[in-house]
C-alpha positions as CSV (number, residue, x, y, z in Angstrom):
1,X,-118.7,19.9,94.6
2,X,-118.1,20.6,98.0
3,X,-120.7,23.5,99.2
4,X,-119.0,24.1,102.9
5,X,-115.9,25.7,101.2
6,X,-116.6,28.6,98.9
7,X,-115.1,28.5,95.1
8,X,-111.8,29.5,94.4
9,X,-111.4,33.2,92.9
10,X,-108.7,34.1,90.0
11,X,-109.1,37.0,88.1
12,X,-106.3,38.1,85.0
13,X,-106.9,41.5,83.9
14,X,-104.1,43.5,81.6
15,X,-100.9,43.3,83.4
16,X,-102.5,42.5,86.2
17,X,-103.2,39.4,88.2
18,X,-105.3,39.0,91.5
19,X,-105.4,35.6,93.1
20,X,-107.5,34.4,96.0
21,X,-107.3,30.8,96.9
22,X,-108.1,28.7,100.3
23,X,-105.5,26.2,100.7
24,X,-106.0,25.6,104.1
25,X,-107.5,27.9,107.0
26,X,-106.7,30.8,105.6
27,X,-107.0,33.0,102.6
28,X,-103.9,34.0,100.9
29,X,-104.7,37.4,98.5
30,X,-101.6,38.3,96.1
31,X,-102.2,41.3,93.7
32,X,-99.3,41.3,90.9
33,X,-98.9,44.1,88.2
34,X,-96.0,45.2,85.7
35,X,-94.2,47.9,87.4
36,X,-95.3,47.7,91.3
37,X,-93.8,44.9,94.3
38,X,-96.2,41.8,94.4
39,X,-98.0,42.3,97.4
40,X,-99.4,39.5,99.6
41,X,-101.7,39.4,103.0
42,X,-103.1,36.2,104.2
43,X,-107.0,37.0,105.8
44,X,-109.0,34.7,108.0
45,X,-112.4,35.2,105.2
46,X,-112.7,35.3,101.6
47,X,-114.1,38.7,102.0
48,X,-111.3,40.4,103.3
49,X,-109.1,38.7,101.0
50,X,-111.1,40.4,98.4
51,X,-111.8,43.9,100.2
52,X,-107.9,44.1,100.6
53,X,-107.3,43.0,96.5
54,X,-109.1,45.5,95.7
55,X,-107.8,48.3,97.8
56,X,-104.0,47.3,96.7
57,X,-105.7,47.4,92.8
58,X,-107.5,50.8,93.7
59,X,-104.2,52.5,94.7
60,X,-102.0,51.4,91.8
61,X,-104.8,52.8,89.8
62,X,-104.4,55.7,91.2
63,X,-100.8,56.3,91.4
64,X,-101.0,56.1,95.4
65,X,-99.6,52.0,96.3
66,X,-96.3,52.6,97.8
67,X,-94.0,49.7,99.1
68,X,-95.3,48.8,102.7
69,X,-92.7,46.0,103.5
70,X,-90.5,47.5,105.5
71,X,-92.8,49.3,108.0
72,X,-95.0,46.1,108.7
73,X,-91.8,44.2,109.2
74,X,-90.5,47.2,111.2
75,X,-91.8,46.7,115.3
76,X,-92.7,49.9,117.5
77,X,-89.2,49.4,119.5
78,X,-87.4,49.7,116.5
79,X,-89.2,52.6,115.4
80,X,-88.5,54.6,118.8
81,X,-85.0,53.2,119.0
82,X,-84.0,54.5,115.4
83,X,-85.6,58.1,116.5
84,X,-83.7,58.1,119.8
């Protein structure tokens, strides 16, 4: 077992699934449940990959995850162009 690269993380709860995984330089965090958008984020440490999991999983608990896609995607000159 390689001890320089920390163990993968997969965790399956009840219509829910949280995957962490290293497949290369980064850390790709996906948060899947019945009823909300996957969401996705890649982080630079396994730590943030977790901190953000468990955000995402905090606010579909309560009620509060809303669909972020389009306003990451969305740059700050399109934002003042649509408003102007």
């Amino acid at each position: 077992m390689n001890k320089s690269r920390p163990s993968n993380l997969l965790i399956f709860r009840e219509l829910e699934t949280t995957y962490i995984k290293q497949p290369g330089a980064y850390w790709p965090a996906k948060v899947r449940r019945k009823g909300y958008k996957p969401s996705c984020r890649t982080f630079e440490t396994q730590k943030q990959a977790q901190q953000w999991a468990s955000h995402i999983e905090s606010e579909m608990d309560s009620g509060l995850n809303i669909d972020r896609t389009e306003a990451e995607r969305t740059t700050l000159r399109q934002g003042l162009e649509a408003y102007t």
